[in-house]
C-alpha positions as CSV (number, residue, x, y, z in Angstrom):
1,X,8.4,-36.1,-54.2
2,X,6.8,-32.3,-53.8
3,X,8.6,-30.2,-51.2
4,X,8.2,-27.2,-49.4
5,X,10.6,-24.9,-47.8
6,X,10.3,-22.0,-46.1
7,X,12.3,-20.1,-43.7
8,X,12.5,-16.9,-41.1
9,X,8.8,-16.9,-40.6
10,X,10.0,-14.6,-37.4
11,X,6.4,-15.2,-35.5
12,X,4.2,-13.9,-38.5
13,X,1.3,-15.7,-38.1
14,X,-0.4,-15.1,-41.0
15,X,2.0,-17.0,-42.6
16,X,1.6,-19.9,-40.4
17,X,-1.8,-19.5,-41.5
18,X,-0.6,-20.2,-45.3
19,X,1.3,-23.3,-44.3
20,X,-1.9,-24.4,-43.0
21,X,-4.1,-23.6,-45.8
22,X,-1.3,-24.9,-48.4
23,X,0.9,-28.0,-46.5
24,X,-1.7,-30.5,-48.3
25,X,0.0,-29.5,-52.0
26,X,3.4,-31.3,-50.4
27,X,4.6,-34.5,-49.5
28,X,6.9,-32.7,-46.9
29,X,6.9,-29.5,-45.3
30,X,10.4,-27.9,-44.3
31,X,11.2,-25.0,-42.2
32,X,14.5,-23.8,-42.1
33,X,14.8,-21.7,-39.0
34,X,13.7,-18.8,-36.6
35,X,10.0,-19.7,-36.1
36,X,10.4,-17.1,-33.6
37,X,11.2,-13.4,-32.8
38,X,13.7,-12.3,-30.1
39,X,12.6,-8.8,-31.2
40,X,9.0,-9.3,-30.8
41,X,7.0,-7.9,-28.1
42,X,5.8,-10.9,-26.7
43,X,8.1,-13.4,-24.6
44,X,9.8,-16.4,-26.1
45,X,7.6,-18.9,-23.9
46,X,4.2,-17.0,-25.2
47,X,5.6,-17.6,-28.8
48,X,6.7,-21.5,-28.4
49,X,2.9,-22.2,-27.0
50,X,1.8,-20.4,-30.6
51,X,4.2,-21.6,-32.3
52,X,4.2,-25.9,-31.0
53,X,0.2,-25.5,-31.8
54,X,0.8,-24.5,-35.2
55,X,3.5,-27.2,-35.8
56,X,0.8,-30.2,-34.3
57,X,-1.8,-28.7,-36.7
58,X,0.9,-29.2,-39.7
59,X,1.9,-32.3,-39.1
60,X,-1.6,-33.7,-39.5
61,X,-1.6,-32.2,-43.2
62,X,1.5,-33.5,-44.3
63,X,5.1,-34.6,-43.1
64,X,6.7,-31.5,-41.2
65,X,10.7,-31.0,-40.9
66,X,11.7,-28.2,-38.9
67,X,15.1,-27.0,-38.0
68,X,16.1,-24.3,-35.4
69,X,17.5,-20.3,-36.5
70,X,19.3,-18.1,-34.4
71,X,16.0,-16.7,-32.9
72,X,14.5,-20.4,-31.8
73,X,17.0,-20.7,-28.6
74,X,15.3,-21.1,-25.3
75,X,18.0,-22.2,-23.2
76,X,22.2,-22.1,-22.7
77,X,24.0,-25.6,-22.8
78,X,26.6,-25.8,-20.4
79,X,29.1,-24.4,-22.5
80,X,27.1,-21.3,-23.0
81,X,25.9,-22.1,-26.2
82,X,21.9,-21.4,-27.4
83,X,19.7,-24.5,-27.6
84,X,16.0,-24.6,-29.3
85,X,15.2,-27.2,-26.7
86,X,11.5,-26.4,-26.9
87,X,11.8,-27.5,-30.5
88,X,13.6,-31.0,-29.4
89,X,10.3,-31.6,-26.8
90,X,7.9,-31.8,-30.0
91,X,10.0,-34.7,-32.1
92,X,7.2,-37.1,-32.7
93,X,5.4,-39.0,-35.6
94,X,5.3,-36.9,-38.5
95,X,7.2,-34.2,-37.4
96,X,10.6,-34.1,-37.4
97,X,13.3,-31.7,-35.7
98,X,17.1,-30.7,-34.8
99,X,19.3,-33.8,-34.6
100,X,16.9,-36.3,-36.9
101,X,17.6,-37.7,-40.2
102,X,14.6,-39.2,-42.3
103,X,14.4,-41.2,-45.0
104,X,11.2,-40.2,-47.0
105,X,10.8,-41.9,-51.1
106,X,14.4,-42.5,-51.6
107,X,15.7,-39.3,-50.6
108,X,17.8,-38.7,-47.2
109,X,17.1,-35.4,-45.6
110,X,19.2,-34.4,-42.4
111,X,17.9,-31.3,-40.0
112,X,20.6,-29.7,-38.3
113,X,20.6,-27.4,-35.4
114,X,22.0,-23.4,-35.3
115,X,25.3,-23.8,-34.1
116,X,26.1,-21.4,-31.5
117,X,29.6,-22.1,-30.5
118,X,32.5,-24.9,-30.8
119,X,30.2,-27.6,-29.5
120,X,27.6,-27.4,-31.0
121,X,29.1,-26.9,-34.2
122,X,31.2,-30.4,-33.6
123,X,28.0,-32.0,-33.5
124,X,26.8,-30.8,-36.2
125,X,29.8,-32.3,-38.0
126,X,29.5,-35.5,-36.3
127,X,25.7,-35.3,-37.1
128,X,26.7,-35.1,-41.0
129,X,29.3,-37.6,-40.8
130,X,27.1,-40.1,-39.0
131,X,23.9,-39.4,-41.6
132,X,26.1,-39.3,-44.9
133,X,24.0,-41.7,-47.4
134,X,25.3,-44.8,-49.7
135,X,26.2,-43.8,-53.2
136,X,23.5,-42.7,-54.7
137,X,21.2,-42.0,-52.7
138,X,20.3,-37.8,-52.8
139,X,20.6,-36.5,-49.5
140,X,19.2,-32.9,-48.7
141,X,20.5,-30.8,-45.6
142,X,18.3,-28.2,-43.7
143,X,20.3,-25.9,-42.3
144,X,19.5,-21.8,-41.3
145,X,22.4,-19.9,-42.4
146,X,23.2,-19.9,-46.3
147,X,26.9,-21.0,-47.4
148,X,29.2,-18.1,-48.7
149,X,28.3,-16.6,-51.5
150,X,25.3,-15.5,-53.5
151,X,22.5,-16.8,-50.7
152,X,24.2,-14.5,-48.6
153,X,24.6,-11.0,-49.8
154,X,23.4,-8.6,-46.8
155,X,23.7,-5.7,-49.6
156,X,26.9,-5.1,-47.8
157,X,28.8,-7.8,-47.8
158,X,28.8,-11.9,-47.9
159,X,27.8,-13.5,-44.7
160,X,27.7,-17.1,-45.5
161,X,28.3,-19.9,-43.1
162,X,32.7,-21.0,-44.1
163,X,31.9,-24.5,-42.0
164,X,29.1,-25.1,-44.0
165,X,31.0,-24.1,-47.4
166,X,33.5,-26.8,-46.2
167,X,31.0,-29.4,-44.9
168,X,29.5,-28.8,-48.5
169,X,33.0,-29.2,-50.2
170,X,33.3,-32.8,-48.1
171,X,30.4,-34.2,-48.3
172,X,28.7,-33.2,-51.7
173,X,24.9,-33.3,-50.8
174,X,22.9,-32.8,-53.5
175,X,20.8,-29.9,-51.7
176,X,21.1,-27.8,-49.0
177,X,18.2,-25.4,-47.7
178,X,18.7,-22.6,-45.8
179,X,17.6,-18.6,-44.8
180,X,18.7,-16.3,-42.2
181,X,19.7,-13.7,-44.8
182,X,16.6,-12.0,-45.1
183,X,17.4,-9.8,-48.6
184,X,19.8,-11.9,-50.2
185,X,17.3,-13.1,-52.8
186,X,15.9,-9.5,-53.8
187,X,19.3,-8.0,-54.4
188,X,21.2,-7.8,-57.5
189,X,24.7,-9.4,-56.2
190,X,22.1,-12.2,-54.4
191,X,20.1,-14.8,-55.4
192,X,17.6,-17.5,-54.1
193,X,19.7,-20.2,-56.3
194,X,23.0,-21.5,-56.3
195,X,25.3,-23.9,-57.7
196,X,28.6,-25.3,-55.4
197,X,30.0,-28.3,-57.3
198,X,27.2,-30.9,-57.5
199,X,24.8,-29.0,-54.9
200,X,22.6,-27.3,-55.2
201,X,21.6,-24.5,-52.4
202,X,18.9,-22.6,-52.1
203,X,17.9,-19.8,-49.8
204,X,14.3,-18.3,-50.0
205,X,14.8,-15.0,-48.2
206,X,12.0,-13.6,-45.8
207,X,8.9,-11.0,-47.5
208,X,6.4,-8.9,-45.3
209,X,2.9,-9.6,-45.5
210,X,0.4,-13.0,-45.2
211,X,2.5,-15.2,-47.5
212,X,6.2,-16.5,-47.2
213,X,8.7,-16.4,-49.9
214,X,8.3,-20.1,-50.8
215,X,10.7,-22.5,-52.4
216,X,9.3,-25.4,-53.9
217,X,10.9,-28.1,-55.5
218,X,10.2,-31.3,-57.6
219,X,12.1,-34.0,-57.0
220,X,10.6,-36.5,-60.0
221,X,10.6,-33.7,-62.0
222,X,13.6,-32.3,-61.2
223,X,13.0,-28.9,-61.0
224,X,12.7,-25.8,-58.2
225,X,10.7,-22.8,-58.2
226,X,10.4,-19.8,-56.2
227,X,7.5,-17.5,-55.4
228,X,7.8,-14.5,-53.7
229,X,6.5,-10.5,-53.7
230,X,9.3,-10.0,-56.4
231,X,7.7,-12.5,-58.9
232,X,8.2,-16.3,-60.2
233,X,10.6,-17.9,-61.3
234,X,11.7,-21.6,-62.2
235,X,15.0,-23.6,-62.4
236,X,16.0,-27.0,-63.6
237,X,18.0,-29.2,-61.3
238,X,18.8,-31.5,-64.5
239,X,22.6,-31.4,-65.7
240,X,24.4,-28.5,-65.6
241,X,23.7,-25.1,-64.0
């Protein structure tokens, strides 16, 4: 199985455009977070009509897994806590969102939302807990912010997700995709690859211009690659890092 992950596409829609023209080369299409911009000019509710039309277009090219970033909310639980409810209101055939786990050639792949707060970040706990896969069966998590360490370098300091480290440490998936650190792959202390234990997590970053920094990875062939403004570059996923 060929996948396809990107993340903090922030609204660029030239790069939507590139899913478009390059979804067909996947089984699966992944997108891990803040398909919108808060800081853009344009409301929220202008960019969700965009943004759902581009995601019905995908999903007729291949099998479309979105989760939600820090910029997707559209609406306050009542505990106060951001929701991408818009995103929930498109789960349908093909593509899937926040909350869903899918079984796709063998492999188990769980979407989970931004946490904003204390419950949400229970249910993401519960989600994993509920989804966790028989023994031996690889299971992949989507998830927007990176864990500590590497993925997350801001150029100032290490701004990984400690829950997710710890959900990591429990649960041992065998891959975890994320974003939200914009940088971390183009600085020297950061990376767009990383080893924790048996996982492996990856984090694309986010590049200016009509194409996302891409991660693509081979499941048969067990290998990942990423392509971005700062080059190519390959990594096994075979034995040891």
């Amino acid at each position: 199985m060929k996948l396809l992950f990107v993340a903090d596409l922030h609204y660029a829609l030239k790069q939507f455009d590139w899913l478009a023209a390059h979804a067909g080369e996947c089984d699966a299409l992944i997108i891990g977070g803040d398909l919108l911009d808060l800081a853009g000019a344009l409301e929220t509710d202008v960019q969700v009509v965009v943004v759902e039309k581009y995601l019905h277009r995908l999903r007729l090219l291949t099998r479309v897994i979105v989760s939600s970033g820090n910029h997707d909310g559209d609406h306050r639980d009542a505990a106060g806590e951001s929701r991408a409810r818009w995103l929930g209101e498109l789960r349908g055939e093909g593509l899937h969102v926040d909350g869903e786990t899918v079984d796709v050639a063998g492999v188990r792949i769980t979407i989970c939302p931004w946490w904003d707060g204390p419950v949400s970040r229970a249910e993401v706990e519960r989600q994993l807990e509920a989804a966790r896969p028989a023994p031996g069966v690889p299971w992949i998590w989507v998830y927007h912010a990176p864990p500590e360490g590497p993925l997350s370098w801001t150029g100032k300091k290490f701004a990984g997700d400690a829950d997710l480290t710890a959900w990591i440490a429990r649960f041992a998936p065998r891959i975890v995709l994320s974003g939200h650190i914009h940088n971390a792959p183009f600085y020297p202390q950061g990376a767009w690859v990383q080893r924790i234990g048996e996982t492996w997590a990856f984090n694309p970053g986010r590049q200016i211009g009509g194409s996302p920094a891409v991660l693509r990875l081979d499941l048969a062939g067990q290998e990942a690659s990423w392509d971005s403004l700062a080059g190519f570059e390959r990594r096994s996923l075979a034995g040891a890092e």
